[in-house]
N, C-alpha and C positions, 0 to 999 in steps of 0.2 A: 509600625502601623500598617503598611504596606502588605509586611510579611503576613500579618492577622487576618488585614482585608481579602488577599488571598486563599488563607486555608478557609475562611468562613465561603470565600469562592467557592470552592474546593468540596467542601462537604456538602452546599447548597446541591451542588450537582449529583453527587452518589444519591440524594436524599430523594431526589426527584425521580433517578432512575431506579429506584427501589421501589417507588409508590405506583411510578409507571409498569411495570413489570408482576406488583400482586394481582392477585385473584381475590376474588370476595370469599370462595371456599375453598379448601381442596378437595381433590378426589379422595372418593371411599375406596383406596386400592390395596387389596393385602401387599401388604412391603416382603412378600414369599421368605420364608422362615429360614430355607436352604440358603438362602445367603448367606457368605462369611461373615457377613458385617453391615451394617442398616446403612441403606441408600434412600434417601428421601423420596419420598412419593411424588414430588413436584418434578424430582430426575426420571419420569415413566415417562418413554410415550404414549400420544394417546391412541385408541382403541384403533382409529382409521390410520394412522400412520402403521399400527403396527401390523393389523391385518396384510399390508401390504409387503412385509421385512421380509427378505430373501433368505434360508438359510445356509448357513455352509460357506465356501468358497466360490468366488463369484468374478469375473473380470470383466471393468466395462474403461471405456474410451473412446476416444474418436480423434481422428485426422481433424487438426486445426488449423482454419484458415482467419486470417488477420490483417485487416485492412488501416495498417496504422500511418497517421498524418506525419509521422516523422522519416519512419524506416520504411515506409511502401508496404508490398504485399510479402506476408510473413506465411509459412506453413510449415506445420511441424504436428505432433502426436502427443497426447497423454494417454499414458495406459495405468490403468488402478487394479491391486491384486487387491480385494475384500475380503474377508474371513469372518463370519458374522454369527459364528456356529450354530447349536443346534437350539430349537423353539423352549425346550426345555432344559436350556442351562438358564439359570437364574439370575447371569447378568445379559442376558438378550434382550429384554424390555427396557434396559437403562443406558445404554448404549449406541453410539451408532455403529460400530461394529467392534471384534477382538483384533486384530490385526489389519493395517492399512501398509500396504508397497505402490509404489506411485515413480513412475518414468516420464520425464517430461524431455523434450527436445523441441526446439524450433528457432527456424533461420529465416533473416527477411532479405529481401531488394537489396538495401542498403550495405550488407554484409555483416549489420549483427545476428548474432546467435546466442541460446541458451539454453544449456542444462541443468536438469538436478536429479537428483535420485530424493526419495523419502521415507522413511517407517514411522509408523506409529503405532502403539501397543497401550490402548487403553487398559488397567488394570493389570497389569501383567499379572501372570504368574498369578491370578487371582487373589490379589494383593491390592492395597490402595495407591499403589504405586503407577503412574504413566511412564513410557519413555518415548523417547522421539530423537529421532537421528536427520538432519537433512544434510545435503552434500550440494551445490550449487555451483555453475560455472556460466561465465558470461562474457562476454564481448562487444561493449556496442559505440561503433565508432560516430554515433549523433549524439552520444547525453549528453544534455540537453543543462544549462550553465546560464542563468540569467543575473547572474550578481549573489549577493551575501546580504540580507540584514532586512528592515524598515522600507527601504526605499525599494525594495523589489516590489512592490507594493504598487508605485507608479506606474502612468503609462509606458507601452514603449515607447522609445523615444530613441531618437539618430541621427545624423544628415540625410536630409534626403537629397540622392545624387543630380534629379532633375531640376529641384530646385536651387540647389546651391543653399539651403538653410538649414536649421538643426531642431526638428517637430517631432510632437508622438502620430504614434501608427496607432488608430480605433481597431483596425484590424490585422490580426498573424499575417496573415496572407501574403497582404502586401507591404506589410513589414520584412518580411523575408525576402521578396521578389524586390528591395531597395538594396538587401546587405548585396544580392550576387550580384550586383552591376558595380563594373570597376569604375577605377578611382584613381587618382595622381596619389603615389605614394607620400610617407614622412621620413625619407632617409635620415632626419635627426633621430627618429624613435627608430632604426632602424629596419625599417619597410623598404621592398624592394620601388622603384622607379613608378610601377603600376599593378597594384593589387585588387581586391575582390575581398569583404568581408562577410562573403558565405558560410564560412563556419565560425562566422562572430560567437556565437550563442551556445557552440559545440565542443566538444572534447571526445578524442578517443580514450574508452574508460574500458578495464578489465579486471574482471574478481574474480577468486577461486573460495570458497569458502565451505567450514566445516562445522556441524553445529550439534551438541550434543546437550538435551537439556531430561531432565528427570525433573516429575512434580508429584506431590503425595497430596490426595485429599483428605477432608476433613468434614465434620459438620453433615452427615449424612452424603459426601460425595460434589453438597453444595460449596464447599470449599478448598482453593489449591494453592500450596503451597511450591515452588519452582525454583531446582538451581539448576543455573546452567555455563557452559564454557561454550564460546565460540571463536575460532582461529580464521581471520581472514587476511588475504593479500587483494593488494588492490593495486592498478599502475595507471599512469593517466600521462597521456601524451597528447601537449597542446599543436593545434595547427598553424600557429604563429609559423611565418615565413614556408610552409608546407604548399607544397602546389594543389589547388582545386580543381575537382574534377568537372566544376562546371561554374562557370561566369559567361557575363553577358552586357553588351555594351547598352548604349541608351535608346538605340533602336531596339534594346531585343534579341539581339544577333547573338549565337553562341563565339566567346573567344578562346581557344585553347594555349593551357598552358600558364596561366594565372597563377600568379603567388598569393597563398592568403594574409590580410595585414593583422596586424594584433588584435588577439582576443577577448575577449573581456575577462577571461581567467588570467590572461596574461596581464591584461591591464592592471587588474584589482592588487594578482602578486605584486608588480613592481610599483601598487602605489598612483597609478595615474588617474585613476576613477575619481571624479569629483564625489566625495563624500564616504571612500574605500575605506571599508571593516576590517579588513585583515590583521593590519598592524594593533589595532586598539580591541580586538576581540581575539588574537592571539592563535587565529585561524591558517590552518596547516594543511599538507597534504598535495602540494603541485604538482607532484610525481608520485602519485600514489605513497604505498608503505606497507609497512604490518602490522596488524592490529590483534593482539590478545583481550576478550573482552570476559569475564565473568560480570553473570547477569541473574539476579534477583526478582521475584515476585510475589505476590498476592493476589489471589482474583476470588471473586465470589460469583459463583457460575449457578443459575436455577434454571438454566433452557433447558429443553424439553428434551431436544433434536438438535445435535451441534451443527451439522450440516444445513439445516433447513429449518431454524426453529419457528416456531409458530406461539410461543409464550414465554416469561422470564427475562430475567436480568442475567448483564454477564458484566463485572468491575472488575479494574486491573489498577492494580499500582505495580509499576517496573523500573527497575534501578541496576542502570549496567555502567561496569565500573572498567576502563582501560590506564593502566599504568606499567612500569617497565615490570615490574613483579609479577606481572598478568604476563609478559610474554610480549608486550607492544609496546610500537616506537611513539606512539603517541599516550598523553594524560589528556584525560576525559572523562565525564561524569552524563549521565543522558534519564534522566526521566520522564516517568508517561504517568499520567492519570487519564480513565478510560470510563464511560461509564455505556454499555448498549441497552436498552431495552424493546421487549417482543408484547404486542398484547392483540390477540384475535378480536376485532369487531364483527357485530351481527351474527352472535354463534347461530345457527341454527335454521337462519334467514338467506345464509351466503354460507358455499362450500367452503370457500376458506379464503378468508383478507385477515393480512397483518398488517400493522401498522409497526413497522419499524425505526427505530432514532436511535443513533450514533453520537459521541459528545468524547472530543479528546482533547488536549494538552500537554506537549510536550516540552521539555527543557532541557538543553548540553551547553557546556559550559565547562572549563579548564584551561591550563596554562597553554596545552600543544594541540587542538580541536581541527581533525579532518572535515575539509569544508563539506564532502559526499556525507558524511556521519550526519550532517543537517539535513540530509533531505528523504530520513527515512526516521517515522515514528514508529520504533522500536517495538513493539509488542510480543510478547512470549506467549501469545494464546497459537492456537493451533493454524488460527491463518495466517501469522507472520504481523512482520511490521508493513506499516502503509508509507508509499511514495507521497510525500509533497511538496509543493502543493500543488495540485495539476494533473492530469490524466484519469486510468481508469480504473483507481482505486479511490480519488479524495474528490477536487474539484472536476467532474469529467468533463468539462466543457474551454476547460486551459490544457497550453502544453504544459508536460510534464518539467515538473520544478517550477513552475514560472512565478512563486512566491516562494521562496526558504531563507530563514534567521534562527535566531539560537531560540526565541519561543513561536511554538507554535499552533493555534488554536483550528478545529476542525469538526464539521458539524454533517452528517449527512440524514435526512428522512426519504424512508419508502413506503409505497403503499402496495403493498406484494398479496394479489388476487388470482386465485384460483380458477382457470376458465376451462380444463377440459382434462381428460385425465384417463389411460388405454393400456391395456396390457394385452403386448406384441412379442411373438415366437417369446411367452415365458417371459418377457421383461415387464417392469411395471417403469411407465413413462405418467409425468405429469407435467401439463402448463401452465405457467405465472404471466402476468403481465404485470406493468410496473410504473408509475409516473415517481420519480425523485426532484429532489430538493437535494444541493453541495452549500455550504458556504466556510469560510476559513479566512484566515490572515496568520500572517508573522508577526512580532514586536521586536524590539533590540532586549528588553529587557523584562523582567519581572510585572516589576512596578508601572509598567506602562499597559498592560492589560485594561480591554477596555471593549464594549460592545460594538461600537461604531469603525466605521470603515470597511466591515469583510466585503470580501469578494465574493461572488455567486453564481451557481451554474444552475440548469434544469435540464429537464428532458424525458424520457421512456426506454422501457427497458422489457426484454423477454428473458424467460427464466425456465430451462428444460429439467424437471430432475430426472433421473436415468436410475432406478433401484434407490431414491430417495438419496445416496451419497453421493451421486456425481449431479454436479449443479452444472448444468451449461449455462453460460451468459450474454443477452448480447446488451449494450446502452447505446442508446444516441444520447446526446447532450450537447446543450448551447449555453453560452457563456457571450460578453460583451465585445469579447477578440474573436469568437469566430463559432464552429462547431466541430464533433469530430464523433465515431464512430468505434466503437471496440466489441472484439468479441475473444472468450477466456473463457475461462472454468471457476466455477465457487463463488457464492454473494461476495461481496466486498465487505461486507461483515455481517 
């Protein structure tokens, strides 16, 4: 019954975000004859978008700078090679470009860093055929570890050191500024004499990964089809008994030389967390590993402008499968159901507002499950999978992860308004501004899904496009624990 209530879930949602997404007509647009192969009318941009498309090869980027609450001040570069060729090839109107190369790099405060390299080749070989290569490296010694399951869900919660008692924190802040103030150690759980739970919540985490996926459409282009192989290594080194580079007594006062006490990643491993997942959810991965993943999909795509769409629906079902035969030390199973839709209000009255809505559902599950493999809903559409739940792709008004379990549910709306729009030495620039809506939870289980309890963020947002493909970002957002600030490249969906 469960399972029934579910898929009728399930489909209620595609159903909505189909109805959300039509138009009452289509355009009267010749579908141009020179085409190999018929591309749906609803895949055209439209007339103002297109006036604006660059031809040929194009490069744009900018020097990033990143003001993140975890890692400090971050700066690093994207650079994009475009290839959008000429006004008179016949897939120029249906595309956002023929060729995408893309260089990212950037390092913060804190000493994370991270790279990738990208391609992407819509149509290849003018064919129905996509390919896509990314190559990704990483470093970051704060991800960010709030527990496993349901009960990340609760407030935080801790001793607090001045009071001598064990309460939730309403707010990060000063939830954090309790963990660096030292403490009499547990030489029973073996802690040193006097430690500092500053990196309670943290793990140094590192990945190299490789990612190869080909999709072939269908249905006039409105449909794709996706296989793909992905090889990643991953290493995770806890701070358990590791000296902190910063604590601080109850005055305040910096003390040097502090050992940090056990983690919460350590705790969960060995079992000591009142209410610990690990054991009865079969959750893996304390020292990183490697992971061989063949990954599966389905989506039905009608936006306009993948980059920047302004109408249509985009659905995903995604099924990625890790076992020894794949190449990995871990068995695993992880699906996504996905539903977006785009629809422009006031045509004609307003240069351009979209109403935007997001709606996802994730599930992993299996005998050996990397507990990181939870905090990333998988998606094989072109902007990758989303972090959650937390930061400045899902909830942006939490830290990053500060809800993840083996189901998890995610919801974001924008109201994305056109307010000004210039074209500088030969570029065409345009601005959005933004007010959002996040909300999302975890569950333990299937059968426990259910509308009540998510968690919620808000806030505003600006949106630069650069030659319509390169989307600059910035959000503020507030949420109940606090607020926080980001700025990156590309809508979040």
């Amino acid at each position: 019954m469960k399972k029934r209530l579910l898929a009728a879930k399930l489909m209620l949602l595609f159903q909505v975000a189909i109805v959300f997404g039509q138009n009452d007509t289509i355009p009267n647009v010749d579908t141009t004859k020179s085409l190999p192969f018929f591309i749906h009318p609803s895949k055209k941009m439209s007339d103002d978008e297109l006036k604006h498309k660059k031809e040929g090869y194009f490069i744009t980027g900018l020097p990033e700078l990143e003001q993140n609450p975890i890692n400090g001040l971050g700066v690093g570069a994207n650079i994009y090679l475009f290839n959008n060729q000429k006004k008179d090839n016949p897939f120029f109107p249906y595309t956002p470009y023929r060729e995408r190369y893309t260089a990212f790099f950037k390092a913060f405060e804190s000493g994370k860093w991270q790279g990738a390299l990208n391609m992407d080749f819509p149509y290849i070989f003018n064919s129905k055929w996509r390919l896509r290569v990314d190559a990704v490296f990483e470093n970051d010694p704060n991800f960010q570890y709030f527990g496993f399951g349901a009960n990340t869900m609760q407030p935080l919660r801790f001793l607090d050191k001045r009071q001598g008692v064990v309460r939730n924190f309403d707010k990060f802040n000063d939830y954090f500024r309790n963990l660096a103030v030292i403490r009499e150690g547990r030489p029973s759980l073996g802690e040193a004499n006097l430690v500092t739970d500053r990196h309670y919540n943290e793990i140094d985490y590192s990945e190299q990964l490789i990612n190869i996926l080909a999709e072939k459409t269908f249905a006039g282009g409105r449909g794709r089809l996706m296989l793909g192989y992905e090889l990643l290594f991953t290493q995770v080194r806890d701070y358990f008994n590791r000296t902190a580079e910063e604590a601080f007594d109850l005055n305040g006062k910096p003390v040097a030389n502090v050992i940090n006490g056990k983690t919460r990643l350590t705790e969960d491993f060995l079992g000591v967390t009142l209410g610990n997942p690990w054991g009865r959810r079969n959750i893996a991965g304390f020292e990183g590993g490697r992971e061989g993943i063949i990954a599966f999909a389905i989506m039905y795509d009608t936006r306009d402008f993948e980059p920047d769409p302004t109408k249509g629906v985009f659905l995903e079902y995604s099924h990625e499968h890790s076992h020894k035969w794949t190449g990995s030390e871990f068995s695993f199973d992880k699906n996504l159901i996905q539903a977006i839709g785009y629809q422009k209000l006031f045509p004609g009255k307003i240069q351009r507002m979209v109403l935007a809505a997001h709606a996802s559902l994730g599930y992993i599950w299996g005998s050996r499950v990397p507990f990181y493999e939870a905090m990333d809903i998988s998606s094989q559409a072109e902007a990758g999978g989303t972090e959650v739940l937390g930061g400045f792709r899902s909830l942006r008004g939490f830290r990053e992860y500060r809800f993840v379990g083996p189901v998890t549910g995610l919801i974001n709306i924008e109201l994305r308004t056109r307010v000004a729009q210039a074209k500088l030495f030969k570029q065409h620039f345009t601005w959005d501004v933004l007010p959002f809506f996040d909300a999302g939870r975890v569950w333990d289980r299937l059968g426990d899904l259910s509308l009540q309890n998510f968690q919620s963020s808000y806030g505003a947002g600006i949106r630069m496009a650069w030659n319509q493909s390169t989307i600059l970002r910035a959000d503020w957002g507030r949420s109940r624990e606090g607020t926080q600030f980001f700025f990156g490249f590309s809508h979040i969906f």
